[in-house]
C-alpha positions in Angstrom: 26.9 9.5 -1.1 23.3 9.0 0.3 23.1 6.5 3.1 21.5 3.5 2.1 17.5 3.3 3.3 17.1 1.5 6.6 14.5 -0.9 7.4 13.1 -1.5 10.9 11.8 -5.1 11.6 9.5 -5.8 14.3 9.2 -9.3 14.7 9.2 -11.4 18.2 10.7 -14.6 15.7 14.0 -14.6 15.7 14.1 -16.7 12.9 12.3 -14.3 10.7 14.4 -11.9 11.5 17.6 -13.2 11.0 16.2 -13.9 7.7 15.0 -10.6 6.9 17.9 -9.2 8.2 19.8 -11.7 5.5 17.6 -11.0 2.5 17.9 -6.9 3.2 21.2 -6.6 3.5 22.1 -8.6 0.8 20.3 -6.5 -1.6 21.8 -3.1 0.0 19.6 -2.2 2.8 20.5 -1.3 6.4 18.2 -3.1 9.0 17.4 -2.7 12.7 15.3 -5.2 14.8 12.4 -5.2 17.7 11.4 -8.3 19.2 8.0 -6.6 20.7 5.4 -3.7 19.9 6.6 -1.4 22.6 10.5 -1.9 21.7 9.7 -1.4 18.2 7.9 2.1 18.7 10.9 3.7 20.7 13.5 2.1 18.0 10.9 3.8 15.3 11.1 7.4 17.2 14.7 7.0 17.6 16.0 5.8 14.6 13.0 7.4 12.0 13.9 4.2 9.9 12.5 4.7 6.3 10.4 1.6 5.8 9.0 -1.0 9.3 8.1 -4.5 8.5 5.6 -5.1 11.1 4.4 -8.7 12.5 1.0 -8.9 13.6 1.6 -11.0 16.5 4.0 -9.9 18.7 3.6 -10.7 22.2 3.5 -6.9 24.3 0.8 -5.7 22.1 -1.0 -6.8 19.0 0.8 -5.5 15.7 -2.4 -3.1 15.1 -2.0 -1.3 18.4 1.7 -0.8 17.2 0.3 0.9 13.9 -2.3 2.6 15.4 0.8 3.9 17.6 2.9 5.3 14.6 0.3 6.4 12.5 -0.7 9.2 15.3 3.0 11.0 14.6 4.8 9.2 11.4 3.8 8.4 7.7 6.7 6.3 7.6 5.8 3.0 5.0 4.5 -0.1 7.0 4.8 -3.3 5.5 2.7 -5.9 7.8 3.7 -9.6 7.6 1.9 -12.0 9.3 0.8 -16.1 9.3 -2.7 -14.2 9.7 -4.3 -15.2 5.8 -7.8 -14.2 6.6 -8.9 -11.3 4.8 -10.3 -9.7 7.7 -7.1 -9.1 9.2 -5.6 -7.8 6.2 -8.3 -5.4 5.8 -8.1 -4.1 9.2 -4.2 -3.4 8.6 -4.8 -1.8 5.8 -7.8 0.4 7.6 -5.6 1.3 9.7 -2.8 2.7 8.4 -0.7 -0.3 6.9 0.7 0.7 3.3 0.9 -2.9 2.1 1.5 -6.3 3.4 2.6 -10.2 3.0 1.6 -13.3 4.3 4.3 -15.8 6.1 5.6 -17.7 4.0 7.0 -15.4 1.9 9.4 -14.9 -1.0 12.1 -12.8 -1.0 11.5 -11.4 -4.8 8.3 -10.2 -3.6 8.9 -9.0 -0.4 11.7 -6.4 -2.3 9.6 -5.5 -5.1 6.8 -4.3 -2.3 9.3 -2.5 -0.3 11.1 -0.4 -3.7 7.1 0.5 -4.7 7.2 2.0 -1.5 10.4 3.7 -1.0 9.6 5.1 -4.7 6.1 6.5 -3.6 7.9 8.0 0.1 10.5 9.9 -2.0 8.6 11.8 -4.6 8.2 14.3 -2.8 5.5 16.7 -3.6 2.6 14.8 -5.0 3.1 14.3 -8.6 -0.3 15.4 -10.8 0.1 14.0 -14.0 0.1 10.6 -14.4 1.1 8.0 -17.6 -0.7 4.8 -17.1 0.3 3.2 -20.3 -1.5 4.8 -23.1 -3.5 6.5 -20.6 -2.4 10.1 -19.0 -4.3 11.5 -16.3 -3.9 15.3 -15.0 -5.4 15.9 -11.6 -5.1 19.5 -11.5 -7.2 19.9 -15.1 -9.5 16.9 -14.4 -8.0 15.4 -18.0 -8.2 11.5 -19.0 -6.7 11.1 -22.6 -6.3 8.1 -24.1 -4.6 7.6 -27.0 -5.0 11.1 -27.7 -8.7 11.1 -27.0 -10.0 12.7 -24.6 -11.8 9.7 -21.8 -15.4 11.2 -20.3 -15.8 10.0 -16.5 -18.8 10.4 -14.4 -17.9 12.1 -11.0 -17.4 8.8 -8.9 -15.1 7.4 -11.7 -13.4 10.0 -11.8 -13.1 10.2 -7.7 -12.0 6.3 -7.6 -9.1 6.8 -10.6 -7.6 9.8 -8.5 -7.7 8.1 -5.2 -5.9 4.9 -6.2 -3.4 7.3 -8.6 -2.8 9.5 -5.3 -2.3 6.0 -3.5 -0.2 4.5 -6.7 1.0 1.0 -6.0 -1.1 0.7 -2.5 -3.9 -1.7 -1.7 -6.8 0.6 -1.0 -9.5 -1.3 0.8 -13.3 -1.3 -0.1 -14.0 0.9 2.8 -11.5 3.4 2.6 -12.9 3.9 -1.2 -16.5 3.6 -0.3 -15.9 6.1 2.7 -13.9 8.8 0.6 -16.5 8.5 -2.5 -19.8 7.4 -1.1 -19.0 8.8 2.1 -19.3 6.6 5.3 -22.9 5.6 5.2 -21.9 3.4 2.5 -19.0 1.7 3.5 -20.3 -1.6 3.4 -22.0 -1.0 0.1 -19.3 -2.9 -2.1 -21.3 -3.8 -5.3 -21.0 0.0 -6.0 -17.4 0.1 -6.1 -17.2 -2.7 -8.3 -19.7 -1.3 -11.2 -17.8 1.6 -10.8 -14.5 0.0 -11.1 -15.9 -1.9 -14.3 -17.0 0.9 -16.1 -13.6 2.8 -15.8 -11.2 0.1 -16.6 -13.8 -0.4 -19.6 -13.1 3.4 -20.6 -9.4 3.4 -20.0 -9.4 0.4 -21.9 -8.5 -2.1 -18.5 -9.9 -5.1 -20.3 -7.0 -7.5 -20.6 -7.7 -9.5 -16.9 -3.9 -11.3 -16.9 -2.8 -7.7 -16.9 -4.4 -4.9 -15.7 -3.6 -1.7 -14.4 -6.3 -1.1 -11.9 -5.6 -4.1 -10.2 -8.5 -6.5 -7.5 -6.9 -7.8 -4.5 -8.4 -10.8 -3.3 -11.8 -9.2 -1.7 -9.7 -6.7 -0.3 -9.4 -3.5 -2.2 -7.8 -2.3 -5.7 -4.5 -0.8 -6.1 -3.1 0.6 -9.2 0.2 -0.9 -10.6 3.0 1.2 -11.1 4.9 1.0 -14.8 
């Protein structure tokens, strides 16, 4: 029987995360705990826990530092939480390295959902190349959009976005990271193009229903597309 996945917290309150602890291992997860940066990095090399929930402020080092840390030898999934609600600071997680994250308060239906999106996307192994986004399917390696059995014609930079955020599935990518990896990163502040861009494809993939869209805006942060 495969060992149930393990979750790293590194969190200075102990409050948060005896509560963590709680909400994991009630729903089948093992959990460790770090109450600073520096603690939390050796528990992370030691123990190669399969998801961290990371706290911005700790008080060693500032939670970024710590991901900045990992993301030189790991890809393990980072969920940050923080009290920080600016969108800055999310942004600048997610920049560097963060694969999602949650603002204090937080519930614990959503804090689960976000961690099984990313356990799903650790464990498939080789990256997948053909995708089913409802009526849509999308094959990377012959550049095909069909939907509903019709073929779906995308300019270049359409076509770029849609792979990046199906390679990504379920992740916020930010404005930047999108700008920078389409545009290249001369344009990374240039956010107006993204968004035409976004609107003309989820108007050819037939996005158009806004209380439920695939290709989903987060806040002023990014896009992420939503796993079925």
């Amino acid at each position: 029987m495969n060992a149930a996945p393990e979750i790293l917290i590194i969190d200075d309150e102990r409050q948060i995360r005896r509560l963590l602890t709680l909400t994991l291992q009630e729903a089948g997860y093992r959990t460790r705990e770090s109450e600073s940066g520096r603690l939390g990095i050796g528990e992370a090399a030691f123990r190669r826990p399969d998801v961290v929930i990371l706290d911005l402020g700790l008080p060693d080092m500032h939670g970024l530092d710590v991901l900045k840390e990992l993301r030189e030898w790991t890809q393990v999934p980072v969920l940050v939480l923080t009290a920080k609600d600016r969108e800055d600071d999310k942004i600048a997680a997610l920049d560097a390295g963060a694969d999602d994250y949650l603002t204090k308060p937080f519930g614990s239906g959503e804090l689960l959902a976000r961690l099984r999106v990313m356990l799903r996307r650790s464990a498939q192994g080789p990256e997948p190349t053909a995708f089913q986004l409802r009526n849509v399917t999308v094959d990377l390696t012959s550049r095909l959009v069909v939907k509903d059995g019709e073929e779906v014609h995308l300019t270049g930079k359409e076509y770029a976005i849609l792979r990046l955020l199906l390679q990504h599935q379920g992740k916020v990518l930010t404005h930047r990271q999108l700008l920078r990896e389409v545009w290249g990163p001369q344009n990374e502040e240039d956010t107006h193009y993204l968004r035409v861009h976004v609107t003309h494809l989820r108007q050819k993939l037939g996005d158009t229903d806004p209380e439920n869209r695939m290709i989903r805006a987060e806040s002023s942060l990014g896009y992420r597309i939503v796993p079925e």
